[in-house]
N, C-alpha and C positions, 0 to 999 in steps of 0.2 A: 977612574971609574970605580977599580975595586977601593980604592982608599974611600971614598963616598959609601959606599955600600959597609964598609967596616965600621966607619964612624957612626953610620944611622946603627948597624947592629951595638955598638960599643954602645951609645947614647940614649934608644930605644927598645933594648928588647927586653921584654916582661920575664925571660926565661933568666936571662944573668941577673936581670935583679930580686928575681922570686929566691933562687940560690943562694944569693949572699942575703936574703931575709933569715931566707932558712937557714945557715950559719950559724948568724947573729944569733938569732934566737935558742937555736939549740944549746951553744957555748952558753949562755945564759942558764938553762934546765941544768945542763949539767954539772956547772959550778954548785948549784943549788944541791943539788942530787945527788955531787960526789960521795959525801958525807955515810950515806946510803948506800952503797957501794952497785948502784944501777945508773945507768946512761938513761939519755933521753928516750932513742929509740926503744929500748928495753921498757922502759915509763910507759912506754904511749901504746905499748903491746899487751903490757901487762891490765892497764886501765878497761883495755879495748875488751879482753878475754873476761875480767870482772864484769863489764858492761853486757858482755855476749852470754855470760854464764857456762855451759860446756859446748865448745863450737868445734867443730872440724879444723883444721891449717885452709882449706877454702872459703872455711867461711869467715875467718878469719881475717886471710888475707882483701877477699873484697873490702872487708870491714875497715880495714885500713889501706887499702890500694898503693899493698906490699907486691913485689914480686915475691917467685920462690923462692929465688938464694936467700932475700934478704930476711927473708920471713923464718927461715929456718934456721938460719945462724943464730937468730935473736933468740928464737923457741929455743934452740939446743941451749942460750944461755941461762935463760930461765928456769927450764927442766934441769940444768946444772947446779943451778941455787936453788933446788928445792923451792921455786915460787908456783912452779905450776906442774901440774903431773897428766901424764897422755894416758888416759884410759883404755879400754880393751876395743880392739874392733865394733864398729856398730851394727844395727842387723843389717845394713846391705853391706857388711863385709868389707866393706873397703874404707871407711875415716875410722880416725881414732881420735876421737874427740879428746881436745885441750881443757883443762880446768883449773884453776885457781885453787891453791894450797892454804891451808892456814896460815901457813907462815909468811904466804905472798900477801893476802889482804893484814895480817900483821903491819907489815910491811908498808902498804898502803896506807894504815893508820898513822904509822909513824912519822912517813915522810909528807903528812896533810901540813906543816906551815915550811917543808924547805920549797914543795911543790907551788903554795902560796907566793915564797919570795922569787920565785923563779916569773910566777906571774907578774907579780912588780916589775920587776925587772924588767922582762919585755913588755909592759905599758909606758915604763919611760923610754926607752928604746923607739915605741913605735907611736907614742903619742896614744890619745884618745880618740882622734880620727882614723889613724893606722891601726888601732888596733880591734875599732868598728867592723872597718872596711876588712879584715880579715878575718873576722867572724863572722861574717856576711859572708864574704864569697866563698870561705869554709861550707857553713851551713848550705852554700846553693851546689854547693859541688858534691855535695853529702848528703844533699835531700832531709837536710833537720830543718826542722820546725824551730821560727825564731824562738829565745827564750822570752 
């Protein structure tokens, strides 16, 4: 009975296979991205904070449906590479809004065709069906608007 129940988890479940997408895929970013001396997750933080403009670590974190630890190790590496700088308390006293540095959207500029081939990459990876279907259930999960 447990061997049937391992095998249907081994064979069907959405969670081990979402996991090793996500893998795949990040080793992919970050091959790209080495170069740039930023990882994926760091990518996908930095992108978020240029997209948010100066946002709180909460609003932040929604924005990317980061826990704390992991949201903050990333910020603390960022704030270390001078990409992004924490502002002063806001009026209700309590966030200190995050913002995007010169030298981070620099940054951004530069790494526009490794970010590109990193895109490649995961299209042949995941096809053009696979890589639909993940931008769909991205966008339904994240409330954006198809492009």
């Amino acid at each position: 009975m447990v061997a049937d129940v391992i095998q249907e988890m081994v064979s069907d479940c959405m969670l081990s296979r979402s996991r090793v997408i996500s893998r795949v895929l990040t080793n992919a970013y970050d091959d790209a991205l080495r170069p740039y001396g930023i990882s994926s997750p760091q990518f996908v933080l930095l992108t978020a904070i240029c997209k948010l403009g100066s946002a709180s670590k909460a609003e932040i974190a929604r924005f990317t449906q980061q826990d704390r630890s992991t949201l903050s190790r990333n910020i603390k590496l960022l704030l270390d590479s001078e990409l992004v700088v924490e502002g002063e308390v806001d009026a209700s006293g309590r966030a200190k809004p995050i913002k995007v540095t010169a030298a981070g959207l620099e940054l951004m500029h530069e790494l526009v065709p490794a970010w590109r081939a990193g895109q490649e990459q995961a299209l042949k990876l995941l096809g053009e069906t696979g890589a639909s279907a993940v931008m769909a259930v991205g966008d339904e999960i994240f409330g954006m608007a198809p492009k």
